[in-house]
C-alpha positions as CSV (number, residue, x, y, z in Angstrom):
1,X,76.4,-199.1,-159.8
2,X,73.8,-197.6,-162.0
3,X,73.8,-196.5,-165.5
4,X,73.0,-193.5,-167.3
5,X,72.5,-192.4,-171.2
6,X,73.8,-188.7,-172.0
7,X,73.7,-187.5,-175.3
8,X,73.6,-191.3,-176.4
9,X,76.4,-192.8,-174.7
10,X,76.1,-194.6,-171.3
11,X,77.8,-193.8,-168.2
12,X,78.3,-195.8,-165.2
13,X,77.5,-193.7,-161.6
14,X,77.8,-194.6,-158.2
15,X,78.5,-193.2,-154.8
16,X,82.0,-194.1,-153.2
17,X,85.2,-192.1,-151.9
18,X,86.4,-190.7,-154.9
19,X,82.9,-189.6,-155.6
20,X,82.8,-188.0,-152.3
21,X,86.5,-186.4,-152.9
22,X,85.4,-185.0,-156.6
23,X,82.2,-183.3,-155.5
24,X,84.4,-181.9,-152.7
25,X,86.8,-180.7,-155.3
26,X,83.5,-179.4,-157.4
27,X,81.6,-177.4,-154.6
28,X,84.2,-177.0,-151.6
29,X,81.3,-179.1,-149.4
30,X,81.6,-182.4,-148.1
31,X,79.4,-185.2,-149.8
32,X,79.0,-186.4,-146.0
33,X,76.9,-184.2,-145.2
34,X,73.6,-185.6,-146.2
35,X,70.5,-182.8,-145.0
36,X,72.1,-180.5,-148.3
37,X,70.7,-183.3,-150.8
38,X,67.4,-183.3,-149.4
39,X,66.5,-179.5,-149.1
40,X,65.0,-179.4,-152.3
41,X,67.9,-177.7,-154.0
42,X,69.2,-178.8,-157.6
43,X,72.6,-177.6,-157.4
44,X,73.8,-179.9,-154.9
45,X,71.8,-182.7,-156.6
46,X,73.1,-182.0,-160.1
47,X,77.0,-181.9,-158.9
48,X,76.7,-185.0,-157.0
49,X,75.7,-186.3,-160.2
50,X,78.2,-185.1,-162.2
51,X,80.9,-185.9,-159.4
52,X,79.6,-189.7,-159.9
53,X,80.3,-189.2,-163.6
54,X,83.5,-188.1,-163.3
55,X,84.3,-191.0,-160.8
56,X,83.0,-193.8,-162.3
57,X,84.3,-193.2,-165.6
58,X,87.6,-191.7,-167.8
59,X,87.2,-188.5,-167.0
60,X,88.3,-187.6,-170.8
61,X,85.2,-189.5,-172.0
62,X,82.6,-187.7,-170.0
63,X,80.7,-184.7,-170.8
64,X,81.5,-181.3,-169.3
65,X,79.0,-179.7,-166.7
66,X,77.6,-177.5,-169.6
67,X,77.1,-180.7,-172.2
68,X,75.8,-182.2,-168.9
69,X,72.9,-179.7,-168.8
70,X,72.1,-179.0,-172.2
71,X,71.8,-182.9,-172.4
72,X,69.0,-183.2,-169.5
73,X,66.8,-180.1,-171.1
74,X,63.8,-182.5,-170.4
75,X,62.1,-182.5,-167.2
76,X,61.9,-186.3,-167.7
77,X,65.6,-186.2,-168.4
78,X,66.2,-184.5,-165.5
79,X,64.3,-186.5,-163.2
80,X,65.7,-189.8,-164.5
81,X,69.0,-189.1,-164.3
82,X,68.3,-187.3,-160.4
83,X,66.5,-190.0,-159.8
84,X,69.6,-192.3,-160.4
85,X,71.6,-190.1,-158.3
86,X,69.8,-190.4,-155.7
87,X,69.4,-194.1,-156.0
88,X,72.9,-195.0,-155.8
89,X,73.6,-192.2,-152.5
90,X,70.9,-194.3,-150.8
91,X,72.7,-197.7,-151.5
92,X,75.5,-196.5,-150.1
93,X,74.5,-195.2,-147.0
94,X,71.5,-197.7,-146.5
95,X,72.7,-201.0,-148.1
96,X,70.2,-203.5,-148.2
97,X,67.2,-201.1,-148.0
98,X,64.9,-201.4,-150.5
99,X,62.2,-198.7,-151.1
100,X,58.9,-200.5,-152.1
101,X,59.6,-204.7,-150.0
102,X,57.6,-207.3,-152.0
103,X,54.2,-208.3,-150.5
104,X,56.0,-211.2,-148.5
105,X,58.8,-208.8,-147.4
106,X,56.6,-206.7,-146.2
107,X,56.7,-206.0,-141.9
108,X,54.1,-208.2,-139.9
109,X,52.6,-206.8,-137.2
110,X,52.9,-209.4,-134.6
């Protein structure tokens, strides 16, 4: 689980079922279906996000989409906080992966 700073306060975000259930509930499509993440798209990218929020957090304490948006104005904003969305949908459906392996993690070529 990741965290995130909105308007000053940090959230926590992760992927897991009820994330997948909330962002059902947000956009009537299922969070399963990865190929709607990666079409270059914000929309699906910023709900998953904000499904994770509401997840991974009291509800009651986290921002509404609008606050949500008016917070990440910033293209750096925007990109760290995607960029943590993403992160945690990949360490749920590829635990153990890392990104970037360390010099002596690195394959061999035998």
């Amino acid at each position: 689980m990741a965290k995130v700073t909105i308007n000053g306060r940090e959230y926590n975000i992760g992927y897991n079922l009820n994330t997948a259930v909330a962002y059902e509930r947000l956009t009537g499509k299922s969070a399963f279906e990865l190929q709607q993440f990666q079409e270059g798209k914000l929309e699906p990218q910023l709900a998953l996000g904000y499904a994770m929020l509401l997840s991974n957090n009291d509800p009651a304490n986290v921002p509404d989409m609008d606050e949500l948006l008016q917070s990440i104005t910033d293209i750096k904003e925007t990109q760290a906080f995607l960029d943590s969305v993403a992160a945690e949908l990949k360490a749920y459906f590829l635990p153990g992966k890392d990104e970037h392996p360390k010099n002596d993690e690195a394959p061999k070529n035998d």
